[in-house]
Structure formats: structure tokens, C-alpha cells
N, C-alpha and C positions, 0 to 999 in steps of 0.2 A: 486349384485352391490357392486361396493368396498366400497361404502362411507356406505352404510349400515351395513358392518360387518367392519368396522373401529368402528362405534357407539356400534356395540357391544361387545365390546372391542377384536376383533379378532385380535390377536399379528400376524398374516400371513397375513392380510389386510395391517396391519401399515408396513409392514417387504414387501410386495410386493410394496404397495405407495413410500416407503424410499427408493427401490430399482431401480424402475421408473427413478426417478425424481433427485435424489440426484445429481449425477455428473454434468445432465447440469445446475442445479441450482447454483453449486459449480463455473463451471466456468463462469457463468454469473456474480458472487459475486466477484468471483476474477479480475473481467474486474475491477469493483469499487473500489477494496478495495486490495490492492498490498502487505499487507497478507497473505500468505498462509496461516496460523494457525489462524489468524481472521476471512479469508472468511470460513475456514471449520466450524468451532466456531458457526459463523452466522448462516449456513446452519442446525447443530444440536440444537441450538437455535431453530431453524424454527419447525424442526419433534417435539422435545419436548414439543411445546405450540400447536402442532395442535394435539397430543395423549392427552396433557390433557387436552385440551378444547374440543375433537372430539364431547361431547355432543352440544357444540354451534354452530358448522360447519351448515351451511345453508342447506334448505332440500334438492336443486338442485345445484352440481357442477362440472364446470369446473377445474377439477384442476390445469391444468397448468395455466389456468389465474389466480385461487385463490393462486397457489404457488408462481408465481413470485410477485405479487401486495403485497403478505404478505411479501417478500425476501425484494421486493423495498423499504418499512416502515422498515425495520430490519438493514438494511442499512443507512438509512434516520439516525435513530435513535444512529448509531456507527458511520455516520458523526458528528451529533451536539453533540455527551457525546467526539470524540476527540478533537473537536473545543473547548470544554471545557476545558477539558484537556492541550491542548496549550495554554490559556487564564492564565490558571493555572501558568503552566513552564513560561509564559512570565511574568508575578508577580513575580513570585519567584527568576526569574534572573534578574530582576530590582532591588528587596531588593538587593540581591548578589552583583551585578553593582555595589551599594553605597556604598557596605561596603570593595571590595577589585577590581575596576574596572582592573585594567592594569593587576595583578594577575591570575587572572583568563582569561580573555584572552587572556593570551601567553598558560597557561595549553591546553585550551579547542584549541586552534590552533594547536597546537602540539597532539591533540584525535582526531580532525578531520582529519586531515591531515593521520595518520596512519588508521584509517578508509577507508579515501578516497583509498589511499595504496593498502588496502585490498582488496576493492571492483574492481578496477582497475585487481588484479590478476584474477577477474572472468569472465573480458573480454574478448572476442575472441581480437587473435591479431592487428589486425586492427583497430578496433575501440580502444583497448588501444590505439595504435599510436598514433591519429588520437587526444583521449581524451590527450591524455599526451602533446602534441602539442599547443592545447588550453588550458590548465589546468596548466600546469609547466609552460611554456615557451610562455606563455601569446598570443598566435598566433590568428589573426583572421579567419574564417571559407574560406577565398579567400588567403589568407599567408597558409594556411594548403594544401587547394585542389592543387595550385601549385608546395607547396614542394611537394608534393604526387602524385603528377600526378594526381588529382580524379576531376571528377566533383566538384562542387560547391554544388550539390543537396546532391551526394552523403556524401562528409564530413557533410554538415545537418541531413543528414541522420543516422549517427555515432553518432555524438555530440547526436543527440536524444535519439539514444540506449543507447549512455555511461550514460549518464543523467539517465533516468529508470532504468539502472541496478544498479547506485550509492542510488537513492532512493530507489529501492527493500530491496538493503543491508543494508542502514541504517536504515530501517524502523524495520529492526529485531535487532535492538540496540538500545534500549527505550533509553538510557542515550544520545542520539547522536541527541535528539531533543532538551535541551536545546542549544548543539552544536551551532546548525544549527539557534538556534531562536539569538542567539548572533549578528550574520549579519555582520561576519568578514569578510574584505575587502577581495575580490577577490576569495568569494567561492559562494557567492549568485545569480552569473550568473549559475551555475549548478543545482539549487534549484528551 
């Protein structure tokens, strides 16, 4: 039984469990957490507290129920330490605010904006369109589908993706969350 030669410390028990389970645990983590290199992160987090606490592991298990319940807490726990985190950055650019407001928000417009830029080129062409439409050129989602000929669902549908894929991109740009916590006119509808 694998849980018994996990306990005894057998590295081809732990190396067949982490073999198992890893990926779709991986993209369960990725559903929550829009990270790639966090959700993996988590995920090896997860193997490395259940090899060395394998003595504590319960005498009967489930594992895919004890794997995700333990992922779900792992998770939990990289929501509230980023909420911190953001707590944080929003102090920090409140002092900042006081001490050079208008300064600093022409810079951080001008880092957002080449951001926003960037992540745009990693759109398929359409939803650029579609985003650049409402995004530049200030268009509503019923002003967009008519110049486009698209549904109405469909341009929602775009706007959604552009959206997700501008947060995917910023989120691997630590510096682009105080950005974003600034709440510069007319970027906060994409957030």
C-alpha cells in the first residue's frame, strides 16, 4: 500500500504519489491562482510538507481527497499572505501620494500603459481589436459589436479574455501592482 511505504520513507512511493497527482493538482491551483510559477510553487509546497510530515499522514487515506483539501488550505493561505501583501503596497503608496501625488502618477500612467501595450501584443487579433476599441478609444461594448459586425455577447466575450489575459501579464510584473492599486482614471474598468 503506497501510504505505508511513503511512511517508510520509500523515495519510489513519494516519486509514484508526486507522479499521480501532480499535474491535475497543478491545474486545479492554476484555476485559483493565475500564476504559473505560484501555482507550481504551491503545488511543490504541497509534496514537500506531506514527505516530511508522512509520519503524521492519517492511518487511512484517500488521497485525492487529502490532496486537494490540503492544496485548498495552500491556497487559502497564498490568498490572505497576497491580500497582505496588497494592504501593504496600498500604505506604501498612500505615504508616496503625500509626498509627490501628480509625480508619480504621470510616471506610473506612462508603466502602465506600456504594460497594458505589451500584454495587448499577446492577444490573438481579434480580441486586440475588440480590446483596443474599448481601451483607447473609449468605445462601448454595443459601439464596438456594431463597428465589428459581432454580437453583443461576443464583444463580452473578448473584452473578458482581453481582461484575463492583461491580468495573467501583469501579475508576472510585481512592480505593476502598485500600478494598478493607484486607480488611474480609465484603466480600472479592465481590473
Amino acid at each position: 500500500m503506497l501510504l505505508h511505504r511513503l511512511r517508510a520513507g520509500e523515495i519510489g512511493a513519494f516519486t509514484e504519489l508526486y507522479n499521480r497527482y501532480w499535474e491535475a493538482l497543478y491545474r486545479s491551483s492554476l484555476k485559483r491562482i493565475a500564476n504559473a510559477d505560484d501555482a507550481k510553487d504551491l503545488i511543490q509546497d504541497l509534496f514537500v510538507t506531506i514527505w516530511t510530515r508522512k509520519d503524521q499522514l492519517p492511518q487511512a487515506i484517500d488521497w485525492e481527497d487529502y490532496l486537494y483539501a490540503a492544496l485548498r488550505y495552500k491556497v487559502i493561505n497564498y490568498i490572505q499572505a497576497d491580500e497582505v501583501r496588497i494592504r501593504y503596497a496600498n500604505a506604501k503608496l498612500a505615504e508616496s501620494d503625500a509626498l509627490h501625488p501628480q509625480a508619480d502618477s504621470i510616471v506610473a500612467l506612462g508603466e502602465l500603459e506600456h504594460l497594458i501595450d505589451r500584454a495587448m501584443d499577446r492577444m490573438p487579433q481579434r480580441i486586440r481589436e475588440v480590446f483596443r476599441l474599448s481601451y483607447a478609444e473609449g468605445c462601448s461594448p454595443q459601439e464596438i459589436a456594431q463597428r465589428l459586425s459581432l454580437s453583443l455577447q461576443t464583444v463580452k466575450n473578448y473584452l473578458a479574455d482581453a481582461k484575463a489575459i492583461v491580468r495573467r501579464f501583469l501579475h508576472d510584473y510585481p512592480a505593476a501592482v502598485p500600478l494598478l492599486l493607484l486607480g488611474l482614471a480609465g484603466f480600472e474598468r479592465f481590473f
